[in-house]
Every structure is written in C-alpha cells, then in structure tokens.
N, CA, C and O atoms as a CHARMM CRD file, in Angstrom:
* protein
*
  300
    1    1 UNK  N     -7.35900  -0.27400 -14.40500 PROA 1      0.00000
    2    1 UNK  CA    -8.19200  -0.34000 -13.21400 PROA 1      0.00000
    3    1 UNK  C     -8.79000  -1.73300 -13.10000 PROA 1      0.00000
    4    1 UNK  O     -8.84300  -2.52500 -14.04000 PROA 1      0.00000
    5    2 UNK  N     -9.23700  -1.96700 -11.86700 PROA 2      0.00000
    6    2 UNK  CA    -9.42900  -3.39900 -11.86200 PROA 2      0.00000
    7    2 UNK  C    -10.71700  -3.65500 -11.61600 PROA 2      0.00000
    8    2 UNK  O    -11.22600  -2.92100 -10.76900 PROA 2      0.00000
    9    3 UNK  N    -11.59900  -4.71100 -12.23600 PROA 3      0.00000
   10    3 UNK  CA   -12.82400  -4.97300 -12.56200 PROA 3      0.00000
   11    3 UNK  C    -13.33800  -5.00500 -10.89400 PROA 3      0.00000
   12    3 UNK  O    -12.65800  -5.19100  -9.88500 PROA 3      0.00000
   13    4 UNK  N    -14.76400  -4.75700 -11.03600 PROA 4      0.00000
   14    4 UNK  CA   -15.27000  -4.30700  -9.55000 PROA 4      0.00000
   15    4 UNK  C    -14.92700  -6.07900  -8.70700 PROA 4      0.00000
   16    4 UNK  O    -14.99800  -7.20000  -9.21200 PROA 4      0.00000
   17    5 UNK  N    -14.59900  -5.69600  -7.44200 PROA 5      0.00000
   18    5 UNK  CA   -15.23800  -7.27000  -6.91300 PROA 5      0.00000
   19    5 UNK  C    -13.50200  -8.13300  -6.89100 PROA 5      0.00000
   20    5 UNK  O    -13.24800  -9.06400  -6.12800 PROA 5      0.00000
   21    6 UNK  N    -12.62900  -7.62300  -7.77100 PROA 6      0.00000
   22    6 UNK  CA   -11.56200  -8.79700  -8.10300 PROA 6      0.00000
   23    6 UNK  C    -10.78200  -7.20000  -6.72800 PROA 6      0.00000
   24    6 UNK  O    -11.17800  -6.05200  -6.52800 PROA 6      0.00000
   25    7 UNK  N     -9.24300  -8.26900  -5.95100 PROA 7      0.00000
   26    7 UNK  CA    -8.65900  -7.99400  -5.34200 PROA 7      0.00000
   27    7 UNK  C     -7.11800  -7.33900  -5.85800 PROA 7      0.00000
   28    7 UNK  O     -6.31900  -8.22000  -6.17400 PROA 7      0.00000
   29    8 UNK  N     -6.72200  -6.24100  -5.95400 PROA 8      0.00000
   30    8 UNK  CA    -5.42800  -5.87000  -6.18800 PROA 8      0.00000
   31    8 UNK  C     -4.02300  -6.69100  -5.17900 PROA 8      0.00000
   32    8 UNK  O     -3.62900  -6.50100  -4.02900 PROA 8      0.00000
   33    9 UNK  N     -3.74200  -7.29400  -5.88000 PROA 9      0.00000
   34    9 UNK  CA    -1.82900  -7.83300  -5.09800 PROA 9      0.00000
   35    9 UNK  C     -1.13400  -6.94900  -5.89900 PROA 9      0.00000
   36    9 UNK  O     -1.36000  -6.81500  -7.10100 PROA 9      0.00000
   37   10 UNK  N      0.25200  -5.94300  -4.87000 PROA 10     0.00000
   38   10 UNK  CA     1.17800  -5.25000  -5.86300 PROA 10     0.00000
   39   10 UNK  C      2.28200  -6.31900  -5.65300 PROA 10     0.00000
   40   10 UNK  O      2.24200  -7.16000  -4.75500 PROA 10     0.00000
   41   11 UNK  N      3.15700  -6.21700  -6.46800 PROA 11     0.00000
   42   11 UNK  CA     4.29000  -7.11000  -6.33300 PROA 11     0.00000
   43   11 UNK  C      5.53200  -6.06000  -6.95800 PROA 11     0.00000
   44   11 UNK  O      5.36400  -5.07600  -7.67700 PROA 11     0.00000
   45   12 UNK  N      6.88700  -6.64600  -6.40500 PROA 12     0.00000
   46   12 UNK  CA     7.82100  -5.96700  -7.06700 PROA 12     0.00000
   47   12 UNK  C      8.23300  -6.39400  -8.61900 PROA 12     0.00000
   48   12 UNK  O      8.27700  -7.50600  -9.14700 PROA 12     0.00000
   49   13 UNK  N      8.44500  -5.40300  -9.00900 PROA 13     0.00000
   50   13 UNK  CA     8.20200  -6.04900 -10.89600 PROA 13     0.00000
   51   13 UNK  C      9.72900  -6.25900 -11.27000 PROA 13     0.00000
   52   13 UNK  O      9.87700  -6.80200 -12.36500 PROA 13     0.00000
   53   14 UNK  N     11.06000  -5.89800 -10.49400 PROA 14     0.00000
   54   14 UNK  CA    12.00500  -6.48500 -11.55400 PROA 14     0.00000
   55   14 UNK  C     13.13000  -6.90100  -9.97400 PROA 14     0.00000
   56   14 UNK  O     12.91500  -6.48700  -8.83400 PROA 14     0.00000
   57   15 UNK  N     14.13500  -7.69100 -10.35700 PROA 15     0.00000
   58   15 UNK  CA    15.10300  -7.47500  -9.94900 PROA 15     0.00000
   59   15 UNK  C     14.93500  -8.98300  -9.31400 PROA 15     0.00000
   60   15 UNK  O     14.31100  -9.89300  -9.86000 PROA 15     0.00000
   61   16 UNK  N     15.75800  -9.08100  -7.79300 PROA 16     0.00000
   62   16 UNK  CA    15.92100 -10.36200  -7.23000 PROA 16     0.00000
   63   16 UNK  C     14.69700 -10.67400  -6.05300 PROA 16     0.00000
   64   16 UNK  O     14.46000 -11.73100  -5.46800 PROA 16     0.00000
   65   17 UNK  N     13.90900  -9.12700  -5.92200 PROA 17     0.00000
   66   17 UNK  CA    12.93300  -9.21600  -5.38200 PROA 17     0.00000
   67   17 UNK  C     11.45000  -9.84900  -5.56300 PROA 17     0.00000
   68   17 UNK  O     10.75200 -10.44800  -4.74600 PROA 17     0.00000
   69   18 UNK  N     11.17200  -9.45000  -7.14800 PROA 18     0.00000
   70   18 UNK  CA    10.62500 -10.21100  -8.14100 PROA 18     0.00000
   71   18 UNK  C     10.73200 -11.61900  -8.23500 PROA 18     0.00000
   72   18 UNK  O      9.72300 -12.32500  -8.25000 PROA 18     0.00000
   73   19 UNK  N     11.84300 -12.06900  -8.29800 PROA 19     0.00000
   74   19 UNK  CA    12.28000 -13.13000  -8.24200 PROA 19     0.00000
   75   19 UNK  C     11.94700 -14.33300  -7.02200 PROA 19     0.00000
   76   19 UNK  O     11.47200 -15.46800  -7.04400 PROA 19     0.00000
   77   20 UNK  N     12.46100 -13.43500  -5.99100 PROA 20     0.00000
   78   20 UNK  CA    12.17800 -14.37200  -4.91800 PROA 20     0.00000
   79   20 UNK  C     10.45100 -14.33100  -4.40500 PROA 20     0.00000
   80   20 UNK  O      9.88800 -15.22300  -3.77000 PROA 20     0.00000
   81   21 UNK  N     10.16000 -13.72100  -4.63100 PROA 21     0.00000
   82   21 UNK  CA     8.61200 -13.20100  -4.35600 PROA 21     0.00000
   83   21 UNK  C      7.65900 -14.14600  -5.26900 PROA 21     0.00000
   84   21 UNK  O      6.88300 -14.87500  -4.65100 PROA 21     0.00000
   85   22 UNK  N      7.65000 -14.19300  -6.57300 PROA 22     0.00000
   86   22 UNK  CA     6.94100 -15.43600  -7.61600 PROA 22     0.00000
   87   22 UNK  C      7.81200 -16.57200  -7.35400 PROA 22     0.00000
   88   22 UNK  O      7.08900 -17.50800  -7.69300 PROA 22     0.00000
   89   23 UNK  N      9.17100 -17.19400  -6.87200 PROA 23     0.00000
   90   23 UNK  CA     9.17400 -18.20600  -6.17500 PROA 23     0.00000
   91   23 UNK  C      7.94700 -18.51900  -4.72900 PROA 23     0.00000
   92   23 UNK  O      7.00300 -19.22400  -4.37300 PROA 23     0.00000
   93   24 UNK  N      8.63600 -17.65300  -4.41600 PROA 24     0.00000
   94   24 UNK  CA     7.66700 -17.92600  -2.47800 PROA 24     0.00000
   95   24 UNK  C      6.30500 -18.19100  -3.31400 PROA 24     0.00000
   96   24 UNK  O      6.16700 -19.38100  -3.59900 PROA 24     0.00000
   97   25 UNK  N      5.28800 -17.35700  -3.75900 PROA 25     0.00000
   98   25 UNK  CA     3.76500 -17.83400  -4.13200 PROA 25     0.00000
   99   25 UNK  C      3.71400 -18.88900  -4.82100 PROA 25     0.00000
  100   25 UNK  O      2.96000 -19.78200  -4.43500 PROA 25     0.00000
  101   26 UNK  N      4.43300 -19.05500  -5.92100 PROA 26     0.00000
  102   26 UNK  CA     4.32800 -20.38300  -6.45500 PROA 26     0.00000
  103   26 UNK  C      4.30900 -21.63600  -5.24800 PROA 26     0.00000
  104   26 UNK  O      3.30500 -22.31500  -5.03200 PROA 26     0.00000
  105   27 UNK  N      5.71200 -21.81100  -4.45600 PROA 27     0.00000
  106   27 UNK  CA     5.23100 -22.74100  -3.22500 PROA 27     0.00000
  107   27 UNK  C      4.52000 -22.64500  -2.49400 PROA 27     0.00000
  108   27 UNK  O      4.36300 -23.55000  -1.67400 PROA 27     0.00000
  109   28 UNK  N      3.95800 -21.78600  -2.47200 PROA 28     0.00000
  110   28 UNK  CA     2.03600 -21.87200  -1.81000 PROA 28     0.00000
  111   28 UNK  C      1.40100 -22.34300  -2.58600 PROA 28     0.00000
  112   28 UNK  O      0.37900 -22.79900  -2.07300 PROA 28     0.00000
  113   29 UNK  N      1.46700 -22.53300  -3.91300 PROA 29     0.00000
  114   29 UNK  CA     0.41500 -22.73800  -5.02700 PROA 29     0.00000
  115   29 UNK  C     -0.34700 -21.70400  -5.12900 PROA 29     0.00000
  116   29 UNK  O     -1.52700 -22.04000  -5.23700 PROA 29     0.00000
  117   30 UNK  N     -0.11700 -20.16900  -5.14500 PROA 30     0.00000
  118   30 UNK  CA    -0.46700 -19.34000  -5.56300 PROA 30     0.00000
  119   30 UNK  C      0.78000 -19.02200  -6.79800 PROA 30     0.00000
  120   30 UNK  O      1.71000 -18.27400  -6.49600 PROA 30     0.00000
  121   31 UNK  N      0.72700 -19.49900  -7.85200 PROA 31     0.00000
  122   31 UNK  CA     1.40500 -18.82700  -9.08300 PROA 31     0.00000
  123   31 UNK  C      0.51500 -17.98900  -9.86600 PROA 31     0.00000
  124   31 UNK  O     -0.67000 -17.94200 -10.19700 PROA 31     0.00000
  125   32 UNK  N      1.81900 -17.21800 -10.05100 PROA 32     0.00000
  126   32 UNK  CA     1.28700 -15.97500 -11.07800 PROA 32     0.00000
  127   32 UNK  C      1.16500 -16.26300 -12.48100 PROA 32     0.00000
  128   32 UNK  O      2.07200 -17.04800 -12.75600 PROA 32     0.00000
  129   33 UNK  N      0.61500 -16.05500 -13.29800 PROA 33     0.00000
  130   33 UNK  CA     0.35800 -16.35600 -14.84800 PROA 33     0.00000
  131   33 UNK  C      0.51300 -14.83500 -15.17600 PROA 33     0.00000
  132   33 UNK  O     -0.21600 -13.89500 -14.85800 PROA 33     0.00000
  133   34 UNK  N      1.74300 -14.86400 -15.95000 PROA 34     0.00000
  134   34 UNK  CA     1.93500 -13.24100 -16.56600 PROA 34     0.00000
  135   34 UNK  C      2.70700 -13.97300 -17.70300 PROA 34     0.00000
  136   34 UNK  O      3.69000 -14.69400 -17.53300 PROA 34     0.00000
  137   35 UNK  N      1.84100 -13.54500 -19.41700 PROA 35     0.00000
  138   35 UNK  CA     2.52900 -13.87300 -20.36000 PROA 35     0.00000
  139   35 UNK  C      3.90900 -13.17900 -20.68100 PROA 35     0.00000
  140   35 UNK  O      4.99100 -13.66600 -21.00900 PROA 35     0.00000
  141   36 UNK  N      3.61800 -12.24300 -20.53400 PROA 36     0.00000
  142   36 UNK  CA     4.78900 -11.63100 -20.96100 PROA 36     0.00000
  143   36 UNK  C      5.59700 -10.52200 -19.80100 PROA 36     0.00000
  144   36 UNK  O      5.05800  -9.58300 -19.21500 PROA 36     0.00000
  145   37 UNK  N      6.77500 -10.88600 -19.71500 PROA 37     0.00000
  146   37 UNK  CA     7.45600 -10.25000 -18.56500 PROA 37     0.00000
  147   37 UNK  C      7.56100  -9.01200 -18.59100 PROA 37     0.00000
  148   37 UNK  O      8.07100  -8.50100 -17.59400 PROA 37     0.00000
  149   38 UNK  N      7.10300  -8.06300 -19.77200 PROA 38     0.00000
  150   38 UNK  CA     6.55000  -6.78500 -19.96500 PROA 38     0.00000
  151   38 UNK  C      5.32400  -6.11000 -19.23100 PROA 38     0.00000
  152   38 UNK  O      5.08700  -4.94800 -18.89900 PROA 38     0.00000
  153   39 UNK  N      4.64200  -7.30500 -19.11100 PROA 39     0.00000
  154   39 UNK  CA     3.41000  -6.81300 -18.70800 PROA 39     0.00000
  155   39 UNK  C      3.45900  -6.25100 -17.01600 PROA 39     0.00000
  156   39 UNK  O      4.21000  -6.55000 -16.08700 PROA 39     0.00000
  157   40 UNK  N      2.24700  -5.27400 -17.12300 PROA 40     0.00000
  158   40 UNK  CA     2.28100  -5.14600 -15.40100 PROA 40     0.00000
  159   40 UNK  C      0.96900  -5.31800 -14.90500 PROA 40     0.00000
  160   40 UNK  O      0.48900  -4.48100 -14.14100 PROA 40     0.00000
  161   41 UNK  N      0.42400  -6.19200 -15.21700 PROA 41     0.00000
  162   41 UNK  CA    -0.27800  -7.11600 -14.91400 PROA 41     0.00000
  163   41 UNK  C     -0.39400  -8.66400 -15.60800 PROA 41     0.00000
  164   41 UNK  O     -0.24800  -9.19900 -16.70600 PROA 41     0.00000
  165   42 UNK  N     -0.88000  -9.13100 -13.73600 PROA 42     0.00000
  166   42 UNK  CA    -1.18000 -11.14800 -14.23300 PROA 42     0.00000
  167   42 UNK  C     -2.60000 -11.20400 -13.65700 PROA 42     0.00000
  168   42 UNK  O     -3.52800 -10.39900 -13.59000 PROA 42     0.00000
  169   43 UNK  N     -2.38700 -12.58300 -13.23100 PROA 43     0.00000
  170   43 UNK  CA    -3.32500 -13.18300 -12.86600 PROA 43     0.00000
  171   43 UNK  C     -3.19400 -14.56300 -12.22900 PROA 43     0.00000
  172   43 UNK  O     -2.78000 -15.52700 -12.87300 PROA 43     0.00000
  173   44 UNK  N     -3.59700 -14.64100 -10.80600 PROA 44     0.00000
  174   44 UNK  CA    -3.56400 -16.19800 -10.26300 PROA 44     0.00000
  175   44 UNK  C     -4.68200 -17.25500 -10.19000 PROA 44     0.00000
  176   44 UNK  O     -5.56400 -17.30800  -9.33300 PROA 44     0.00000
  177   45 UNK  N     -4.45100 -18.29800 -11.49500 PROA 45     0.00000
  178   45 UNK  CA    -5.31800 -19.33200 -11.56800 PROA 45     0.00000
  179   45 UNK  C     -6.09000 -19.79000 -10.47400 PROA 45     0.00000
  180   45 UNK  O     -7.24600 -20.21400 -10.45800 PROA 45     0.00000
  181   46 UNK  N     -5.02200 -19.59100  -9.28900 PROA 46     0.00000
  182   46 UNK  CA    -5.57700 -20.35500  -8.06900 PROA 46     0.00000
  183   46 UNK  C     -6.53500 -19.39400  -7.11200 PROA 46     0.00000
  184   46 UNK  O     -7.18100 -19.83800  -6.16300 PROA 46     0.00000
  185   47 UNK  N     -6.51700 -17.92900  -7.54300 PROA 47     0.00000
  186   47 UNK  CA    -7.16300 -16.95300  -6.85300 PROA 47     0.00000
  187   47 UNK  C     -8.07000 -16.24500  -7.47200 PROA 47     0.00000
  188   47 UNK  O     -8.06700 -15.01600  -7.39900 PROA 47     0.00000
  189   48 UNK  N     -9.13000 -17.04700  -8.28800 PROA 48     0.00000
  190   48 UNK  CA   -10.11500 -16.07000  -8.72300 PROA 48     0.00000
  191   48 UNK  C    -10.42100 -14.84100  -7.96500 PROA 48     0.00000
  192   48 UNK  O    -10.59200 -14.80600  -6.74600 PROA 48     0.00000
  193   49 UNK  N    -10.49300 -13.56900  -8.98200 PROA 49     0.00000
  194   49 UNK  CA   -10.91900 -12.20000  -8.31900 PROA 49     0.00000
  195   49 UNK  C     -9.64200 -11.21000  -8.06500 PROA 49     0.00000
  196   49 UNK  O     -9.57500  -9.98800  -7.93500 PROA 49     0.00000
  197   50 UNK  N     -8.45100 -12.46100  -8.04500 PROA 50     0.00000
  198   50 UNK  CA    -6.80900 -11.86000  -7.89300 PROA 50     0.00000
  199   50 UNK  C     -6.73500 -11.25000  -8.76400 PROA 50     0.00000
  200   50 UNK  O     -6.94700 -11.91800  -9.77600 PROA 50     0.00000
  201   51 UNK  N     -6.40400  -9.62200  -9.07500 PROA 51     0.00000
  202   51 UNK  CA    -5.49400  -8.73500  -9.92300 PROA 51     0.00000
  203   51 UNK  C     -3.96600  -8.56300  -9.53200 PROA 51     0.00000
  204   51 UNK  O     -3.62600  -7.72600  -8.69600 PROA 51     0.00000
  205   52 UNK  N     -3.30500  -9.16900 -10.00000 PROA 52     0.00000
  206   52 UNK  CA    -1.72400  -8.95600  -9.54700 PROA 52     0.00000
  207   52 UNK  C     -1.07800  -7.66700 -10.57200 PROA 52     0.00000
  208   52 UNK  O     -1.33600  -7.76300 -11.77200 PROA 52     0.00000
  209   53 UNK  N     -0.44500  -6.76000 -10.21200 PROA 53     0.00000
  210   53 UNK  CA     0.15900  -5.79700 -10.96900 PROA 53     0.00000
  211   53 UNK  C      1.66100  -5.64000  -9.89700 PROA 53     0.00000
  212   53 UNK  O      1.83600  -5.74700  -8.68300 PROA 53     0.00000
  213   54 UNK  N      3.00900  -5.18800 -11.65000 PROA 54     0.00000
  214   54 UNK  CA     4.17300  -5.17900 -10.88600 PROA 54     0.00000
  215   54 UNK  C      4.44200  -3.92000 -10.83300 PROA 54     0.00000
  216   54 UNK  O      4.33100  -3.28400 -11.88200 PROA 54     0.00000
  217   55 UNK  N      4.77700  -3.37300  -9.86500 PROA 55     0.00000
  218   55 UNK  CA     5.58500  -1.92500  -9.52000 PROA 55     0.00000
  219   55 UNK  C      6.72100  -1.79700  -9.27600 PROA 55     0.00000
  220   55 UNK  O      7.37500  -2.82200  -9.08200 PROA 55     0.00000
  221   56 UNK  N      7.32400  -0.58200  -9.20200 PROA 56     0.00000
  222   56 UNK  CA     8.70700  -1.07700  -8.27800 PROA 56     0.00000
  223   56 UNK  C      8.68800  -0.99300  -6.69900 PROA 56     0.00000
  224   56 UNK  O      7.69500  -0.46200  -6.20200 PROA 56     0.00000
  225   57 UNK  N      9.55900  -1.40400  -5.96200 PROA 57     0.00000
  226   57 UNK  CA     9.40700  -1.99400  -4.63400 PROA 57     0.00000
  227   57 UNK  C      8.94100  -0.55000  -4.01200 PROA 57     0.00000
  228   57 UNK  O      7.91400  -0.57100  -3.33300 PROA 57     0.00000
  229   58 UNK  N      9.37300   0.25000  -4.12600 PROA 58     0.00000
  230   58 UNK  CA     9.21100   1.37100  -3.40600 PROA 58     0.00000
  231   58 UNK  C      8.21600   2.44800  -2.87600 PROA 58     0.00000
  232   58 UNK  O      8.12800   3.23800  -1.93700 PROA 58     0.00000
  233   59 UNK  N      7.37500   1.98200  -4.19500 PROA 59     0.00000
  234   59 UNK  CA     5.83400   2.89300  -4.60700 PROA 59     0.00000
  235   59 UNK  C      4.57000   1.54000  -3.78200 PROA 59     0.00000
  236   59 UNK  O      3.40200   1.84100  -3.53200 PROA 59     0.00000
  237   60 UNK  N      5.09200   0.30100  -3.52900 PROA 60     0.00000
  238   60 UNK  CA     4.21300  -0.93600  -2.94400 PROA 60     0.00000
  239   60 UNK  C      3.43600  -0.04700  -1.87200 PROA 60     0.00000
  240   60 UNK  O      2.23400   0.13400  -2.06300 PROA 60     0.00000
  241   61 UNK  N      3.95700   0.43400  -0.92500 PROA 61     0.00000
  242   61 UNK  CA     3.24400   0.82700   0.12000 PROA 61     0.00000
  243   61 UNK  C      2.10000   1.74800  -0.08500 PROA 61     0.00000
  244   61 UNK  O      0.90200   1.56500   0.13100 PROA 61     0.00000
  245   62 UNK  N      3.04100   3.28000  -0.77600 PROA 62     0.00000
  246   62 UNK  CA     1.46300   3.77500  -1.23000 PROA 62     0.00000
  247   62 UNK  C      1.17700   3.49400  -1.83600 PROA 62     0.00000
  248   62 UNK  O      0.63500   4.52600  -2.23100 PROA 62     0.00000
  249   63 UNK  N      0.85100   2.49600  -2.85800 PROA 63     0.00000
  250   63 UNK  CA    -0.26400   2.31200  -3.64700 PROA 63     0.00000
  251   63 UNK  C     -1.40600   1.39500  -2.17100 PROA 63     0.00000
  252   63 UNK  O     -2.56600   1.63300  -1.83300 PROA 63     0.00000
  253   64 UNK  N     -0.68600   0.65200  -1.78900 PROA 64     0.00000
  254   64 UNK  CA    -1.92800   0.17500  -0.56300 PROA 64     0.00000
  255   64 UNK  C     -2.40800   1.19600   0.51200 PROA 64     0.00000
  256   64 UNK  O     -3.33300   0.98600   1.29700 PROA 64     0.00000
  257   65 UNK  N     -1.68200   2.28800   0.44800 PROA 65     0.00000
  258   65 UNK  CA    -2.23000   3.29500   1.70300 PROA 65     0.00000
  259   65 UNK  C     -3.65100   4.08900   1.19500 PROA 65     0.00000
  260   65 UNK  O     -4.71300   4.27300   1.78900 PROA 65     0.00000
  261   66 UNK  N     -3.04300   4.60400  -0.62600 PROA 66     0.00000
  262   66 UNK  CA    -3.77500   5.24700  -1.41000 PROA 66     0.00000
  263   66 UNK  C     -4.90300   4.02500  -1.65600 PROA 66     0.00000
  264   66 UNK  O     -5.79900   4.34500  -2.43800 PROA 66     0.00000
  265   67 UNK  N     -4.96400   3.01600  -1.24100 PROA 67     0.00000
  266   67 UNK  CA    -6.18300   2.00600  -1.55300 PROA 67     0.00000
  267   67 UNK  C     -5.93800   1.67300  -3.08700 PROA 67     0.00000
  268   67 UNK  O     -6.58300   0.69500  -3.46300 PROA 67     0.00000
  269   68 UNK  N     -5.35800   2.11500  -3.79300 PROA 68     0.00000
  270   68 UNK  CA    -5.01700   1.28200  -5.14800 PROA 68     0.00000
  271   68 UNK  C     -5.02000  -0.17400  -5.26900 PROA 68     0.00000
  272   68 UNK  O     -5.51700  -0.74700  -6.23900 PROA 68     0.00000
  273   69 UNK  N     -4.31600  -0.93700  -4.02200 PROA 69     0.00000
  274   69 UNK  CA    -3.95000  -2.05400  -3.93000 PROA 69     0.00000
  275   69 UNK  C     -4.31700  -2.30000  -2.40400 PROA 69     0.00000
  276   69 UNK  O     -4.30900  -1.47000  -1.49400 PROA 69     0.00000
  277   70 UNK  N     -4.69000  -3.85000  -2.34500 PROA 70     0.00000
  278   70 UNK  CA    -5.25300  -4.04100  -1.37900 PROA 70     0.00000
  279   70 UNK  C     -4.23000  -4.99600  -0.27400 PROA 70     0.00000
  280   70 UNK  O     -4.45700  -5.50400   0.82400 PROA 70     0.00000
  281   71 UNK  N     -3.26600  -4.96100  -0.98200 PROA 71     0.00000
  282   71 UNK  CA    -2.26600  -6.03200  -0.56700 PROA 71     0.00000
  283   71 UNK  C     -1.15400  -5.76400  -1.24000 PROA 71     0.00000
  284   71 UNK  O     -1.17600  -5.41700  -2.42100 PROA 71     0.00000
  285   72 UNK  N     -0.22800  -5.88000  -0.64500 PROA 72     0.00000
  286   72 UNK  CA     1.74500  -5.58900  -1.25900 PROA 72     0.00000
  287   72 UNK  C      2.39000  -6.53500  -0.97200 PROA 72     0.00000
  288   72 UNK  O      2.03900  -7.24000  -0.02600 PROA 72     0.00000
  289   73 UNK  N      3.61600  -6.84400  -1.77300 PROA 73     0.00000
  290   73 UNK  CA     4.54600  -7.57200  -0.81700 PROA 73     0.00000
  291   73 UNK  C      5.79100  -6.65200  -1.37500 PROA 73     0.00000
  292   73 UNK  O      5.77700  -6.01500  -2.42900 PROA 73     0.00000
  293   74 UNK  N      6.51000  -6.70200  -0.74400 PROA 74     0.00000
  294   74 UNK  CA     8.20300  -5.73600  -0.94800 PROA 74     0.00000
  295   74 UNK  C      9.04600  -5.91100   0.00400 PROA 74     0.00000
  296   74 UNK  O      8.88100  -6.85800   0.77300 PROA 74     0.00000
  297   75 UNK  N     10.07500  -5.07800   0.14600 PROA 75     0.00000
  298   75 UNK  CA    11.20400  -5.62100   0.90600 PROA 75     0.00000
  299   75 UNK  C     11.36800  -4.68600   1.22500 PROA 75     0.00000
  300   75 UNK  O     12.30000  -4.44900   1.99300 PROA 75     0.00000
C-alpha cells in the first residue's frame, strides 16, 4: 500500500509494452528506478510522492477505476 500523500502510476510489468513504456518516461525525464526487475514496485527520482507499481496490461484499468491507482498507462 502506498504511503499517504505519494501518487500510484500502474505500468505494464513485462513484455514489449514494458519496454516501450520506461523508454517513453525516461525521454520525458521521468525514469523509473526499479532495482530489481522482480520487483513490482519503483520509484521516480524526478517525481517525488510517485509510487510506480508493475501489473500486467490488462488488470491497469481496474486497478484505476477501483482507485488503487491513480494513473495507468497500457495498451
């Protein structure tokens, strides 16, 4: 669960979607910092308050409908 106050991003956690998705933010200069590609959660240096967690593409939506997440990106 995510500390009061910080913002949920879901992201897709594997595949070419993943992929192209932490490209695209990185060229915003929003990169993700996730040590280990296990994990399903990061964190963006550049977005204090950012909780990033990976799902798979499919579950992105409801978790933002269910308010879990305050923001998705998926395909």
């Amino acid at each position: 669960m995510n500390v009061e106050g910080e913002i949920r991003l879901a992201l897709p956690g594997k595949g070419a979607l993943e992929a192209a998705t932490l490209a695209f933010l990185a060229e915003c200069g929003l990169k993700v910092n996730r040590n280990n590609p296990r994990q399903y959660l990061a964190s963006m240096s550049s977005m204090r308050g950012m909780e990033v967690v990976f799902q798979r593409a499919a579950d992105i939506p409801a978790l933002v409908q269910d308010g879990d997440a305050a923001l998705g990106i998926t395909g």
